[in-house]
BALOBA-1460 file (C-alpha; in Angstrom, 3 decimals):
// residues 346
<rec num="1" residu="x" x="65.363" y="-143.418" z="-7.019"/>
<rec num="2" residu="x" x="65.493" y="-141.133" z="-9.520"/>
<rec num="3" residu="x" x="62.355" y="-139.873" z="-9.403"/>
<rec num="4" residu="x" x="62.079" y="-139.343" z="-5.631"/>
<rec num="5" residu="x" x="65.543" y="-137.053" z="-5.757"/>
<rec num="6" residu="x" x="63.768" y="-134.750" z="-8.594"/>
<rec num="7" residu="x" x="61.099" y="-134.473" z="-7.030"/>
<rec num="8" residu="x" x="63.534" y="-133.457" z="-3.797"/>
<rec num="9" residu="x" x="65.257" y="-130.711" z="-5.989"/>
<rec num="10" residu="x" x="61.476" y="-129.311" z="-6.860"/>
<rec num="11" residu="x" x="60.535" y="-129.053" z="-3.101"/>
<rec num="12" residu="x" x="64.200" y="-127.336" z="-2.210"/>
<rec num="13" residu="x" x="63.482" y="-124.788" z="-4.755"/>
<rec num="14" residu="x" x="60.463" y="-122.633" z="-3.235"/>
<rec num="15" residu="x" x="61.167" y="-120.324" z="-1.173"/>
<rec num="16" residu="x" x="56.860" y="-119.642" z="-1.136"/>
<rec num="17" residu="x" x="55.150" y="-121.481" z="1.843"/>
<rec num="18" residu="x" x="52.346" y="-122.091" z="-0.368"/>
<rec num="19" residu="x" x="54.249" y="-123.274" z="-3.345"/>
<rec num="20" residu="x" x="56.426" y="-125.634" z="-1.037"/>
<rec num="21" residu="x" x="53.467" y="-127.513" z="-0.061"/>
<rec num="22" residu="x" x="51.607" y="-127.580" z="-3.462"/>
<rec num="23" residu="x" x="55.024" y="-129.532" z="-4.219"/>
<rec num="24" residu="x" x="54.991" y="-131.865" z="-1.427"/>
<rec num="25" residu="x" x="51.240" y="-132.789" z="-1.449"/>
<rec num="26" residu="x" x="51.881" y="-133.735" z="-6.108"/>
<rec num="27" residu="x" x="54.778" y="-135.586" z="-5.021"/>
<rec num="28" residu="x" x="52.870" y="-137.542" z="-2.241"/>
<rec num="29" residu="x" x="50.089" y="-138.187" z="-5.070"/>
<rec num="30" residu="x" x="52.569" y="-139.270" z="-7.277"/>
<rec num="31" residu="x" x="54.420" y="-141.852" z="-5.043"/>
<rec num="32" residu="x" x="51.260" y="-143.202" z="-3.400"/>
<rec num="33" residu="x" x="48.970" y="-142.872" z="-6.088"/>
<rec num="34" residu="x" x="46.457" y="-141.287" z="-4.054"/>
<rec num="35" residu="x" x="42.564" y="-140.698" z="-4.979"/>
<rec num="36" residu="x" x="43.477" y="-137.235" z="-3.385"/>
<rec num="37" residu="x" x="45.842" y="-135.304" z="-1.153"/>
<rec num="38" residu="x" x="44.597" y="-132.568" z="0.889"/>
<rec num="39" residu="x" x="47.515" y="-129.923" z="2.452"/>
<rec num="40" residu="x" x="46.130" y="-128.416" z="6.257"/>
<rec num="41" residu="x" x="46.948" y="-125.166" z="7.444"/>
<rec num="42" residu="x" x="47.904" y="-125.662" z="11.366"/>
<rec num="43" residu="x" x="47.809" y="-123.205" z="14.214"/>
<rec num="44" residu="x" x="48.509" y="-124.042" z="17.649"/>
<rec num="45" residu="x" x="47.772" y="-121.203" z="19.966"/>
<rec num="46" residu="x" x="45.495" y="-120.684" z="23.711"/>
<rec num="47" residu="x" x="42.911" y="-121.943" z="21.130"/>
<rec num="48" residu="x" x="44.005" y="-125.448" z="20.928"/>
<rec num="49" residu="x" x="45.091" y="-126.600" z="17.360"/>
<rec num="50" residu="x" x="43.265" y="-125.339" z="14.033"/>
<rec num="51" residu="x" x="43.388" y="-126.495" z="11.111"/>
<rec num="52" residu="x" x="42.294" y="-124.632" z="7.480"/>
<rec num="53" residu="x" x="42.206" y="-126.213" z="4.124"/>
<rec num="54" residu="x" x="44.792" y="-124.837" z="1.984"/>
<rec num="55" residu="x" x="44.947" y="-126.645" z="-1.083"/>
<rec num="56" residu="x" x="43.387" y="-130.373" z="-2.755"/>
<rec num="57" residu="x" x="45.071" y="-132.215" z="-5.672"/>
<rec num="58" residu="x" x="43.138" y="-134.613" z="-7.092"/>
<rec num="59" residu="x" x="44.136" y="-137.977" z="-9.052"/>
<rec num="60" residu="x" x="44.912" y="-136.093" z="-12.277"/>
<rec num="61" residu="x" x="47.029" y="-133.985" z="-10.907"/>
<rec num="62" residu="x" x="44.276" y="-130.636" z="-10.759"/>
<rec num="63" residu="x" x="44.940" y="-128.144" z="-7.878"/>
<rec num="64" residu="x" x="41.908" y="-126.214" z="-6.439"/>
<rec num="65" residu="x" x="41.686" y="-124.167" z="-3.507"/>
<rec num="66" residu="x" x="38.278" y="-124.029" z="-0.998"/>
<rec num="67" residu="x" x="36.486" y="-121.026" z="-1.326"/>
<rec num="68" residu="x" x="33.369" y="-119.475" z="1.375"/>
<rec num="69" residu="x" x="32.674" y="-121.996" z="4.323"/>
<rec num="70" residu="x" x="35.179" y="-124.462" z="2.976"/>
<rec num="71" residu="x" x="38.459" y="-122.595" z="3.351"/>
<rec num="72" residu="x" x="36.988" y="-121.833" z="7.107"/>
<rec num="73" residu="x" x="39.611" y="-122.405" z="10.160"/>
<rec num="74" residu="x" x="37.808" y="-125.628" z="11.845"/>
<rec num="75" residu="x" x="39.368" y="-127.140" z="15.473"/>
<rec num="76" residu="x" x="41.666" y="-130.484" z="15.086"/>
<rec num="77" residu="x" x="38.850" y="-132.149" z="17.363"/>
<rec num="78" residu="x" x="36.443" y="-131.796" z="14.141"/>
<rec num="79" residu="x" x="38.935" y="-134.867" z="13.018"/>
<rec num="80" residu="x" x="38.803" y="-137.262" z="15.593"/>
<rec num="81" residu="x" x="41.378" y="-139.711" z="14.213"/>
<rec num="82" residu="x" x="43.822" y="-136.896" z="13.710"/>
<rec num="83" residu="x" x="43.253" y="-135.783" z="17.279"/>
<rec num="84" residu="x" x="43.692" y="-138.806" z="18.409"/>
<rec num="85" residu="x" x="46.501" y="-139.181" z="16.391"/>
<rec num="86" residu="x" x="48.101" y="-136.414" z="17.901"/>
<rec num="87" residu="x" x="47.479" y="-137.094" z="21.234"/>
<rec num="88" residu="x" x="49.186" y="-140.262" z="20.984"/>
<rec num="89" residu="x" x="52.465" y="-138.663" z="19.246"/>
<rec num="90" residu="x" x="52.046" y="-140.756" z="15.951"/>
<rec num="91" residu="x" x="54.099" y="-139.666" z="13.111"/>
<rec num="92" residu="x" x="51.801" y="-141.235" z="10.502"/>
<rec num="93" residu="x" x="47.819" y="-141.507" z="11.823"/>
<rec num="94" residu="x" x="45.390" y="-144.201" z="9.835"/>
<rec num="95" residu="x" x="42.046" y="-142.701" z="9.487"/>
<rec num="96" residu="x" x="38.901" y="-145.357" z="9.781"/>
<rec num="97" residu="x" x="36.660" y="-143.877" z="7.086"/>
<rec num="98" residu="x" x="36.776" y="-144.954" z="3.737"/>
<rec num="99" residu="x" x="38.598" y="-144.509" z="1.422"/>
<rec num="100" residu="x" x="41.820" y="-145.768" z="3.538"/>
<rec num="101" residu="x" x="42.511" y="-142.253" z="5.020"/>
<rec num="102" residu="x" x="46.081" y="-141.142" z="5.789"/>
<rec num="103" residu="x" x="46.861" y="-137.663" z="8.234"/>
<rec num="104" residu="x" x="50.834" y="-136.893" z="7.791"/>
<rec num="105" residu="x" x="51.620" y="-134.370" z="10.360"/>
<rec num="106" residu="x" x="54.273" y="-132.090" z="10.206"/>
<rec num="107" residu="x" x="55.776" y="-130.256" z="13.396"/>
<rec num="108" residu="x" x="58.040" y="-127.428" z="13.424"/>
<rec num="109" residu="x" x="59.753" y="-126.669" z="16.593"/>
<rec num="110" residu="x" x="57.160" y="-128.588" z="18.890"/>
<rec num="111" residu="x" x="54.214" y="-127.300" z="16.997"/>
<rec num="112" residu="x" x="51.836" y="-128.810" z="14.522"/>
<rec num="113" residu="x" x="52.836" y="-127.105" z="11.318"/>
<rec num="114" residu="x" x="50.881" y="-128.810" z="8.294"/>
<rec num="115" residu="x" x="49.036" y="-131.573" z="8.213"/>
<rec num="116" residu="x" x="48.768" y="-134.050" z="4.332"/>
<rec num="117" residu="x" x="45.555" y="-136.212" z="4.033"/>
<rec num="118" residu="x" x="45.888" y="-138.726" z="1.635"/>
<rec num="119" residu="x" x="42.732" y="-141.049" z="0.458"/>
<rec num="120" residu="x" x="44.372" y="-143.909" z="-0.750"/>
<rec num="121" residu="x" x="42.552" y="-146.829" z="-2.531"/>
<rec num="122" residu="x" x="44.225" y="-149.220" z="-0.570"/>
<rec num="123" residu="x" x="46.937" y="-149.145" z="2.464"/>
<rec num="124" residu="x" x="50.049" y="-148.868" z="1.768"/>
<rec num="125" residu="x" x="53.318" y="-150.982" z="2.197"/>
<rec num="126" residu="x" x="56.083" y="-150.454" z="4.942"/>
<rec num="127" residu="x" x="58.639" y="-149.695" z="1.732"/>
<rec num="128" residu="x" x="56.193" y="-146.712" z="1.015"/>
<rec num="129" residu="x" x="55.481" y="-145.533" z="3.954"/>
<rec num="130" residu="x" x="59.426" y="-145.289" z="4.579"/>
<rec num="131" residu="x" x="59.945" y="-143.240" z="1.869"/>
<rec num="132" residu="x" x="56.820" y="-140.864" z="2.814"/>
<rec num="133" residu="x" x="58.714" y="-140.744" z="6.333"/>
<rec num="134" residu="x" x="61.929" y="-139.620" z="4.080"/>
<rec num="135" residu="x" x="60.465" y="-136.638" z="1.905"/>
<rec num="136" residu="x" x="58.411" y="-135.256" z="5.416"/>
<rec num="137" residu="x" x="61.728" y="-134.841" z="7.788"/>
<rec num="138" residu="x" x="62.969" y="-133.579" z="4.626"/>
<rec num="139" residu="x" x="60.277" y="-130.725" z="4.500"/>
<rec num="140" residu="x" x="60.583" y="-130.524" z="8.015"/>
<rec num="141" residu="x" x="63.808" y="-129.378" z="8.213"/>
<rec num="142" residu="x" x="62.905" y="-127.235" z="5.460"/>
<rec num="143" residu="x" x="60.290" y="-125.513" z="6.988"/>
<rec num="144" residu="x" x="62.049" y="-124.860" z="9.758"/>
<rec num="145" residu="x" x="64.882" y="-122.719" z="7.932"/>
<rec num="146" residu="x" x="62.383" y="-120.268" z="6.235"/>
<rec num="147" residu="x" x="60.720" y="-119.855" z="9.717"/>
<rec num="148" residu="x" x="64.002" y="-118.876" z="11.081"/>
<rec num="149" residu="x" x="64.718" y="-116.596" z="7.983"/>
<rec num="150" residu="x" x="61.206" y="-115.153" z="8.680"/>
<rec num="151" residu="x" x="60.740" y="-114.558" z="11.790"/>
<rec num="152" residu="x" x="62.575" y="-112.056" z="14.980"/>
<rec num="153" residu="x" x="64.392" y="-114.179" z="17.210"/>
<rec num="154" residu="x" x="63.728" y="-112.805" z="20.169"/>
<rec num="155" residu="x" x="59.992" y="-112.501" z="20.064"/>
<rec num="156" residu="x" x="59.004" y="-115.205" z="17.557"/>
<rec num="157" residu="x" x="57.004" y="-112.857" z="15.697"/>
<rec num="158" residu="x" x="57.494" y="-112.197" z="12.197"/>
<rec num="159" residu="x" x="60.314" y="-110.044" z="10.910"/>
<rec num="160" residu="x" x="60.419" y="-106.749" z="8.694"/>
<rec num="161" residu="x" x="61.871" y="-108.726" z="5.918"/>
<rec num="162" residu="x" x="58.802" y="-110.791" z="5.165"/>
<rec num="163" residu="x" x="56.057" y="-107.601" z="6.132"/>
<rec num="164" residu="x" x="56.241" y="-106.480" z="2.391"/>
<rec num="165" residu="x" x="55.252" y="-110.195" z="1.249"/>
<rec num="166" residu="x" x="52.336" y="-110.459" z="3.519"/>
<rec num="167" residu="x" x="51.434" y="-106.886" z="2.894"/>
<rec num="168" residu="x" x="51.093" y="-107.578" z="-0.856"/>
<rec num="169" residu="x" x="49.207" y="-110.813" z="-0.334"/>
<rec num="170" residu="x" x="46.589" y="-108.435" z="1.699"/>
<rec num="171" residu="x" x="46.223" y="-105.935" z="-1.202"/>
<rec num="172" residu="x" x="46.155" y="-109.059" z="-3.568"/>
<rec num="173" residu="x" x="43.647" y="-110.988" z="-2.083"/>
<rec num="174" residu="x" x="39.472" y="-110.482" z="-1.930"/>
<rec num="175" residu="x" x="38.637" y="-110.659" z="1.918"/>
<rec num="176" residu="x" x="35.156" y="-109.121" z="1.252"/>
<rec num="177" residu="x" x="32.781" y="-111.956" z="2.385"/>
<rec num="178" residu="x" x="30.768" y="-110.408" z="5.127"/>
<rec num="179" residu="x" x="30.535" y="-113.993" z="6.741"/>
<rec num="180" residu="x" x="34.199" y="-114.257" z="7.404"/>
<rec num="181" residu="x" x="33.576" y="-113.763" z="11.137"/>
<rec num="182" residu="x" x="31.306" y="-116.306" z="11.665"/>
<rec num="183" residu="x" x="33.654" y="-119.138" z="10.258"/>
<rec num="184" residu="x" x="35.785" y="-118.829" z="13.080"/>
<rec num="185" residu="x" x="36.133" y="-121.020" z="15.843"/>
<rec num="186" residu="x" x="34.098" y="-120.030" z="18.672"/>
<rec num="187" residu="x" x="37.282" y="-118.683" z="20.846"/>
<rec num="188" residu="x" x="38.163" y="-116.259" z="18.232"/>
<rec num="189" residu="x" x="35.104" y="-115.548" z="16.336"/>
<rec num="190" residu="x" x="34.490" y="-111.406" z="16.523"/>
<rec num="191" residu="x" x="30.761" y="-110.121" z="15.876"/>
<rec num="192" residu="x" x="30.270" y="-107.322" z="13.324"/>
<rec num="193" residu="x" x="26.914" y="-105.788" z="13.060"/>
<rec num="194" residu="x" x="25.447" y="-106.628" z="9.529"/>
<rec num="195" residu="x" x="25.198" y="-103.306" z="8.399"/>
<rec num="196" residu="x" x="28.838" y="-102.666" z="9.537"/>
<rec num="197" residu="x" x="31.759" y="-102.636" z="6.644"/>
<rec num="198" residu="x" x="34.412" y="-104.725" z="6.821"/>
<rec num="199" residu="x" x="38.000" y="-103.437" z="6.134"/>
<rec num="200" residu="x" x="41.616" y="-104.725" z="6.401"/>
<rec num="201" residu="x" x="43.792" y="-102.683" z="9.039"/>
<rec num="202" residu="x" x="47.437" y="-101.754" z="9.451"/>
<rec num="203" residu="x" x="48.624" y="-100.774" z="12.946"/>
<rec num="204" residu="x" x="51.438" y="-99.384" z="14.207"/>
<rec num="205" residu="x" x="52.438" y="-100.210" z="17.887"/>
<rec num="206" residu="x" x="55.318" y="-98.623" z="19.682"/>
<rec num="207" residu="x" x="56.355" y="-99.343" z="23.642"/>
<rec num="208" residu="x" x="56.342" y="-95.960" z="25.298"/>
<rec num="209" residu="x" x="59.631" y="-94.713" z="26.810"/>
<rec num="210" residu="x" x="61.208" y="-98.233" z="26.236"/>
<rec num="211" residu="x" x="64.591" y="-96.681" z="26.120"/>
<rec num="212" residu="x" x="64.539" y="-95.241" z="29.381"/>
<rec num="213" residu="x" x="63.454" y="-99.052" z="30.802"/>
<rec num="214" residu="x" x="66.986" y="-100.579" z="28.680"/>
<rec num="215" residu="x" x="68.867" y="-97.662" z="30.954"/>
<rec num="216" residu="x" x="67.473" y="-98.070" z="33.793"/>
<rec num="217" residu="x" x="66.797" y="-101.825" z="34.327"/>
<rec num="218" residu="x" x="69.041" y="-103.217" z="31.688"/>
<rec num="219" residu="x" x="68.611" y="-104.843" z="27.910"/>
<rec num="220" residu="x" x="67.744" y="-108.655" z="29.625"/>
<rec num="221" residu="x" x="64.926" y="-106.981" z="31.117"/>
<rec num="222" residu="x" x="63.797" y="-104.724" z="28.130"/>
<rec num="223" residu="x" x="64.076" y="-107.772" z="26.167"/>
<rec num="224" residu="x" x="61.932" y="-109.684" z="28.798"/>
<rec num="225" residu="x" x="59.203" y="-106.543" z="27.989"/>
<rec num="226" residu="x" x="59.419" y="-107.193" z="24.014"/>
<rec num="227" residu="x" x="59.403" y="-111.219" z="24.542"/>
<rec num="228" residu="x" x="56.075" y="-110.555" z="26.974"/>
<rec num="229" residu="x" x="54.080" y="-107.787" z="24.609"/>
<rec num="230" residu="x" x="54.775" y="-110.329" z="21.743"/>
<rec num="231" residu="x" x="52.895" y="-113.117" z="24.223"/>
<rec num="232" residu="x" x="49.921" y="-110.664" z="24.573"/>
<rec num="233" residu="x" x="49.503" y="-110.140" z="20.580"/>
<rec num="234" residu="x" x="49.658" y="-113.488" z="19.902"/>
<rec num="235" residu="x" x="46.819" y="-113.471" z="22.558"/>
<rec num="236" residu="x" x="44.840" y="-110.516" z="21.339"/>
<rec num="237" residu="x" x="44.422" y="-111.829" z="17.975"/>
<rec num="238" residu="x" x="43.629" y="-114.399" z="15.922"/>
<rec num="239" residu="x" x="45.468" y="-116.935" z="13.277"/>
<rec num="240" residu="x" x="44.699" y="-114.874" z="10.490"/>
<rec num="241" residu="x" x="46.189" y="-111.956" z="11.692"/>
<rec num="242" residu="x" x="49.602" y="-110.913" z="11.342"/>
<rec num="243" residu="x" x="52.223" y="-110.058" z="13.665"/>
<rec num="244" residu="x" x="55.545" y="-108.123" z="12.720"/>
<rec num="245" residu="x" x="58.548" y="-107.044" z="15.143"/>
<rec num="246" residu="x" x="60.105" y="-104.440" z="12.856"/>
<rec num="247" residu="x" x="62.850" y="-103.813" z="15.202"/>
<rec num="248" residu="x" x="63.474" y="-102.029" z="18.287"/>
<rec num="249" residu="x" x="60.641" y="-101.438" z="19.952"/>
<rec num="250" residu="x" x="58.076" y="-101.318" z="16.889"/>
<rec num="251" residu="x" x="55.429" y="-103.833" z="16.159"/>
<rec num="252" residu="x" x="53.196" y="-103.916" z="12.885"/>
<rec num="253" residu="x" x="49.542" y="-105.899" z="13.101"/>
<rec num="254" residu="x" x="47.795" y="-106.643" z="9.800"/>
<rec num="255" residu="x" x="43.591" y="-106.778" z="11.039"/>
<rec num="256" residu="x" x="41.609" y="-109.127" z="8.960"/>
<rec num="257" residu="x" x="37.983" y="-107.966" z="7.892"/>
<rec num="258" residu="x" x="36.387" y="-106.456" z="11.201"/>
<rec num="259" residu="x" x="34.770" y="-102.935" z="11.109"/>
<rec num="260" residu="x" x="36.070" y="-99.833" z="11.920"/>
<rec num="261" residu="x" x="33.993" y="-99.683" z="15.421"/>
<rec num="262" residu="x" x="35.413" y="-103.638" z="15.994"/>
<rec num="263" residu="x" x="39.046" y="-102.307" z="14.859"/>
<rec num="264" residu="x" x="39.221" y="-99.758" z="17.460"/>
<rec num="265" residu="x" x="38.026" y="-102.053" z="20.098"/>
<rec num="266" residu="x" x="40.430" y="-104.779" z="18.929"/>
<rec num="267" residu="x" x="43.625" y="-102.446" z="19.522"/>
<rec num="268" residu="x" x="42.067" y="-100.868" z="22.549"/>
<rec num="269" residu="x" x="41.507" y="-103.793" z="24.159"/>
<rec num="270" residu="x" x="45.603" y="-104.578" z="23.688"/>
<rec num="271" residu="x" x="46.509" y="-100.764" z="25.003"/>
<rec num="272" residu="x" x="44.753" y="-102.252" z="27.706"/>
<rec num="273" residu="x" x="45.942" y="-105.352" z="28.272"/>
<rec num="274" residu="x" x="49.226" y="-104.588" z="27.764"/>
<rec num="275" residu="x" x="48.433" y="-101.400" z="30.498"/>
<rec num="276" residu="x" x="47.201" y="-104.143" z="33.059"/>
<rec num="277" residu="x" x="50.167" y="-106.256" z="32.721"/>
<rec num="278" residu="x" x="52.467" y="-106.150" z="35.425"/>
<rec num="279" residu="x" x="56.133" y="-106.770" z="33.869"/>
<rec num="280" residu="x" x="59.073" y="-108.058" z="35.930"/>
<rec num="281" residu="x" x="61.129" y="-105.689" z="37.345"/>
<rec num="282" residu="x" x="60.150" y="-102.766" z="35.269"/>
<rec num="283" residu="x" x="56.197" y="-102.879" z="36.596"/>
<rec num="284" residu="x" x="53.913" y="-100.773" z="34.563"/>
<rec num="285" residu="x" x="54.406" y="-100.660" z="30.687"/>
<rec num="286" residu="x" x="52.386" y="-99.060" z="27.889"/>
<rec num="287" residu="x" x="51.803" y="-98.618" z="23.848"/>
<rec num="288" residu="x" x="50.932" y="-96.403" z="21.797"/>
<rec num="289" residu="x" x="49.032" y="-97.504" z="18.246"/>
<rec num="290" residu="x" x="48.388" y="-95.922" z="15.156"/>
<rec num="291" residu="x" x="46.038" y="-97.314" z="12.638"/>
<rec num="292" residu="x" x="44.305" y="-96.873" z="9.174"/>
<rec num="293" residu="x" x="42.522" y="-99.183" z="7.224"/>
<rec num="294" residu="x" x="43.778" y="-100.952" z="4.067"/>
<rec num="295" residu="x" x="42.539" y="-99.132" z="0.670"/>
<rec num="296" residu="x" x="43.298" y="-101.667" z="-2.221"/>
<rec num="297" residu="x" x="44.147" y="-98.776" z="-4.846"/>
<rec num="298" residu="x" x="46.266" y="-96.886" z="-2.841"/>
<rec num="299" residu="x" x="49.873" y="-97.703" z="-2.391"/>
<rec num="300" residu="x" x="51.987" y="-99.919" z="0.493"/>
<rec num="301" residu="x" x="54.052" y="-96.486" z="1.306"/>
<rec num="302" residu="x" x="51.133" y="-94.337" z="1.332"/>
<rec num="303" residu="x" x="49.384" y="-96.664" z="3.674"/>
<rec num="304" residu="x" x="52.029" y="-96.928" z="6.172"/>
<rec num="305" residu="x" x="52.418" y="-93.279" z="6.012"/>
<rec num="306" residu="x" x="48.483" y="-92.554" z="7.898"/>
<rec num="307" residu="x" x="49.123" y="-95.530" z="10.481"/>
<rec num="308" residu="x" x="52.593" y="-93.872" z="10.993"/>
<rec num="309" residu="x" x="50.956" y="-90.424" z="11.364"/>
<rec num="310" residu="x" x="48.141" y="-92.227" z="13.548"/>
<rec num="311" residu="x" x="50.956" y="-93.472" z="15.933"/>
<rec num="312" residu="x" x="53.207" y="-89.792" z="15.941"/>
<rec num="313" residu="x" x="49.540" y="-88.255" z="17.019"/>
<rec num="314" residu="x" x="49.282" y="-90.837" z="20.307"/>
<rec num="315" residu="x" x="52.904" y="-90.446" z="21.356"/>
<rec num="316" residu="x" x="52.790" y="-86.470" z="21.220"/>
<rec num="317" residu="x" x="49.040" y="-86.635" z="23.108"/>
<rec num="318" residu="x" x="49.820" y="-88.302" z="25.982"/>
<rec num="319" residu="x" x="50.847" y="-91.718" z="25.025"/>
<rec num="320" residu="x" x="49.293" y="-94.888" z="25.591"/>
<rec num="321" residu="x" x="46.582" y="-93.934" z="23.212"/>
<rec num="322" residu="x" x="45.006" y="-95.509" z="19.904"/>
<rec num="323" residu="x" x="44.317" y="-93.284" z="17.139"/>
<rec num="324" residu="x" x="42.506" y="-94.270" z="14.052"/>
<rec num="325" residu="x" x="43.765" y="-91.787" z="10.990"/>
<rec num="326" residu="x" x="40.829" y="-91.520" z="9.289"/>
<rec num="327" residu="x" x="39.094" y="-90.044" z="13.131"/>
<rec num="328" residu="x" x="42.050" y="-87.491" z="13.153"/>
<rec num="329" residu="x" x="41.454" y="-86.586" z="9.367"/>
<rec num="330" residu="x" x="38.028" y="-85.744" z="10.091"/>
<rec num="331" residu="x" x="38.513" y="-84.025" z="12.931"/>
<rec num="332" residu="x" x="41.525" y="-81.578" z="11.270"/>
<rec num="333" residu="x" x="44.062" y="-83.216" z="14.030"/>
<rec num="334" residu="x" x="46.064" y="-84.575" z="10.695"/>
<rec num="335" residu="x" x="47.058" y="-83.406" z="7.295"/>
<rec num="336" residu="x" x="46.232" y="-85.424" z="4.486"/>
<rec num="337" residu="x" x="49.269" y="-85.871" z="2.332"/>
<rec num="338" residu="x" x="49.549" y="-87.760" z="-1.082"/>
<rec num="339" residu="x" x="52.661" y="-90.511" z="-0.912"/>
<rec num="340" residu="x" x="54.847" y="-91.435" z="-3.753"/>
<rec num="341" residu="x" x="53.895" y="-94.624" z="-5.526"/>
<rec num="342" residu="x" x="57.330" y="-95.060" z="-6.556"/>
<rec num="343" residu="x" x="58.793" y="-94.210" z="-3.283"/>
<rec num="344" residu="x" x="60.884" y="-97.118" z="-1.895"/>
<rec num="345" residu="x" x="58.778" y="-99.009" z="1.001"/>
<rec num="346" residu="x" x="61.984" y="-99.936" z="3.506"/>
């Protein structure tokens, strides 16, 4: 008993998605004495569920993380007992393949979460399997409270609290392999020429004029406008990008390794969506974007600053417009000006 409530108090005390499950896949080792235990990624989204490899920890207790083709998004239906599994509502699914196979998934507000596959040397008893039931409402509920803490309520998008975590993980993190595009699920795979260079992007979006639709129509309506834009980035891009609310009528997209021809497309393609939409009430809506494209050596503040230019640029030409800052640079629409690395980011 003892040993199950410690290893409680080390799960409660990350606050780091990532850490949180390395936690809860050693403790599941421990308990079961598993061969392995294998923590999924989950996404459920217009693309059905996906699934990505985050972590492994083996029998002595080694954590490694899939690199290239391994750490790939893959569908759920790759794993037909899981699927199954799923289908059928099951809290705890038993694979067929040897070694005994276990698939633990974890749902957070209706939607597969995280998924733990354990490869167990034998099956294990109803006493075990109730305590494994324990620990995973326990994370559950866990989970749950640092999505609410980081994400908008209205929109379900993430918040401006957590953009300077994510943003940091970007500028941390090597995103260089040219193939990253073709280890995508067909529905959300995007096609870069091979000659083409692959960047990270920020973007700025803004709503144009949404004040005047909260005084004429009302906040429940300019609210319904936020709650449906948020529906149409969600659909515009895929898992590995992120999506910010920062408030208002401000959203923030982080663009994973396209080019800068695919980047403009990407955010076009949303202007126009969003353009073709017809919203309740208030009818036609559009956005305005700004964008630049991730440097690793230059600063989070300095960054923000040209996709904050990029955006002033579209909403004082015209509106509903995408500028790129590094276009308006070359093209003398823009002054280049050098941010303060010490300068405070929020």
């Amino acid at each position: 008993m003892e040993s199950i409530i410690q290893y409680l108090v080390e799960m409660t005390a990350h606050r780091d998605h990532e850490l949180l499950n390395m936690s809860v896949a050693s403790s599941l080792r421990a308990i079961t004495e598993a061969e392995a235990v294998r923590v999924w990624e989950c996404n459920s989204s217009h693309h059905g569920v996906l699934l990505r490899e985050r972590v492994m920890i083996g029998a002595d207790g080694t954590c490694t993380a899939p690199e290239g083709q391994a750490a790939r998004w893959r569908a759920v239906t790759d794993f037909q007992d899981l699927y199954k599994g799923l289908e059928a509502g099951l809290q705890v699914i038993t694979g067929k393949d040897p070694p005994c196979c276990l698939w633990l998934p974890v749902s957070v507000k209706g939607r597969v979460h995280t998924c733990f596959e354990l490869h167990l040397c034998t099956p294990l008893p109803p006493a075990s399997l109730d305590v494994i039931r324990g620990i995973l409402l326990i994370y559950q509920n866990y989970q749950s409270l640092l999505n609410d803490s980081e994400h908008d309520t209205l929109t379900g998008l993430l918040n401006r609290k957590t953009f300077d975590d994510h943003f940091t993980k970007v500028l941390r993190a090597d995103w260089s392999d040219p193939g990253y595009a073709l280890q995508q699920p067909q529905a959300c795979q995007r096609r870069a020429s091979p000659e083409a260079p692959l960047h990270d992007w920020l973007a700025i979006i803004d709503i144009d004029h949404f004040k005047q639709v909260n005084d004429h129509y009302g906040h429940l309506y300019g609210d319904e406008v936020l709650i449906l834009i948020a529906n149409l980035l969600r659909t515009s891009f895929r898992p590995d990008d992120r999506l910010f609310r920062f408030g208002g009528e401000e959203f923030v997209v982080l663009l994973r390794q396209v080019s800068s021809e695919d980047a403009h497309r990407i955010f076009e393609r949303f202007r126009s969506n969003v353009e073709a939409q017809q919203f309740p009430q208030v009818g036609r809506v559009t956005v305005s974007t700004g964008y630049a494209h991730i440097d690793l050596q230059e600063a989070p503040v300095a960054i923000m600053g040209r996709a904050d230019q990029a955006l002033y640029h579209a909403k004082t030409h015209g509106r509903n417009r995408v500028c790129h800052y590094d276009q308006l640079l070359q093209r003398g629409e823009v002054r280049h000006e050098s941010a303060n690395d010490t300068a405070e980011f929020f």
